[in-house]
N, C-alpha and C positions, 0 to 999 in steps of 0.2 A: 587509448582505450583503457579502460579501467578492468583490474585483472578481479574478479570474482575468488580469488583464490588466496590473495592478500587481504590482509587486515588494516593496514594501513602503507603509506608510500616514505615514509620516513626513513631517511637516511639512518646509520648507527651513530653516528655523533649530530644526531636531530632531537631539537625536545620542540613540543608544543607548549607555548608560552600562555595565549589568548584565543580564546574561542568567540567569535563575537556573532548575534544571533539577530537578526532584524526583527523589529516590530512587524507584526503581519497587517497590511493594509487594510482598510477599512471595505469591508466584505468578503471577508474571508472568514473560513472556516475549517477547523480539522476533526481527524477522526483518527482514533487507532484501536482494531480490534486483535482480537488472537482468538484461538479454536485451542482448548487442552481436553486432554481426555477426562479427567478433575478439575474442575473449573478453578481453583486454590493451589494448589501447589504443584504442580505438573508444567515443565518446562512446554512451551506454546507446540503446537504441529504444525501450524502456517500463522502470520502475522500481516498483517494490513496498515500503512500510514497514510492518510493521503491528505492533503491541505489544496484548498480550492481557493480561487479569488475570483469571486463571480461580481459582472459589471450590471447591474438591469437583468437579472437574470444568466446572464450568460458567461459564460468560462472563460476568463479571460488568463489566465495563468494555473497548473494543476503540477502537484507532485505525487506520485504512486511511486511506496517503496514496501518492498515483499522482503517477510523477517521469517529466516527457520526453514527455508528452502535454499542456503547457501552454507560458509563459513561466514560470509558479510551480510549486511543487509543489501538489497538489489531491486536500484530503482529501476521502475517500469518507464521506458519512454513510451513506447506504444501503448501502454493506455493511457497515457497524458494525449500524445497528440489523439486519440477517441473522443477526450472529453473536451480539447478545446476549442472553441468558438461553438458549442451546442450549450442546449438548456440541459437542467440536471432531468432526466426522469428514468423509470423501469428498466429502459427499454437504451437509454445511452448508459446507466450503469451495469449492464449486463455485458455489452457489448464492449465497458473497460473491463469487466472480469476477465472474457474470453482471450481481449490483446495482453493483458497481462500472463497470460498463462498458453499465449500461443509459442509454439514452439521448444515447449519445454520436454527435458531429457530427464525424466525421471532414473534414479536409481532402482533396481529391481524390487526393490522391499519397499518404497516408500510414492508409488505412482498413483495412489488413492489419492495422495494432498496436491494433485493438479484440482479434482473439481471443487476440492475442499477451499482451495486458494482463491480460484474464480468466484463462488458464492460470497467469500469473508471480503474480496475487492469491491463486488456488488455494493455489500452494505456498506462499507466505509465512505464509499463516495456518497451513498445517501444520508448516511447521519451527518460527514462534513457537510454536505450541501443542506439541512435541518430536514430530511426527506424520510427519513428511517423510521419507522413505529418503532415503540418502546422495546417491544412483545419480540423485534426483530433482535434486538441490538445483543440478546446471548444467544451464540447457538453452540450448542452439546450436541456430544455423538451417542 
């Protein structure tokens, strides 16, 4: 299990040589958004990645990773398995906001960026999927 607390798993006599990055298959889609209090210069309050490989419509592979709510970034498994084997729409991107964000232990100063996170997971999954209106894709506090 993967420690949220670590940066990386690398021994002291470890170096990283090759990063190698797969082509994304043909129907797929990604998205990455963040929420700043100054949309320019202001380190993010929650962050959003999500990449979809939809088959005829339907979900057939999904990655959800939450940025600015750890020391690492931390993927969401439970809202991946939300979106997989369904069609994108409202009402299934809403309901990977909420897995994404079930369960969560906020620290006492910073428990606002639970709904904050659910909302910015929403739309991520809708722009990956081409689902997002424009009008949606900044949101400011």
């Amino acid at each position: 299990e993967r420690n949220a607390q670590r940066e990386h798993v690398l021994a002291r006599d470890e170096v990283l040589t090759t990063l190698t990055v797969p082509c994304p298959p043909q129907g797929a889609g990604s998205a990455y958004l963040s929420l700043k209090h100054k949309q320019s210069f202001d380190w993010p309050l929650v962050e959003a990645a999500v990449v979809l490989h939809l088959d005829n419509g339907e979900v057939r592979d999904a990655r959800v990773v939450l940025g600015s709510v750890a020391p690492v970034p931390l993927r969401s498994t439970t809202a991946e398995k939300v979106l997989l084997g369904n069609r994108i729409s409202e009402e299934t991107a809403a309901r990977a906001g909420k897995a994404a964000t079930a369960g969560a232990t906020p620290l006492a100063h910073n428990g606002y960026k639970v709904p904050l996170l659910a909302e910015l997971v929403r739309r991520a999954v809708l722009k990956a999927a081409g689902r997002l209106p424009a009008a949606e894709e900044v949101m400011a506090l």
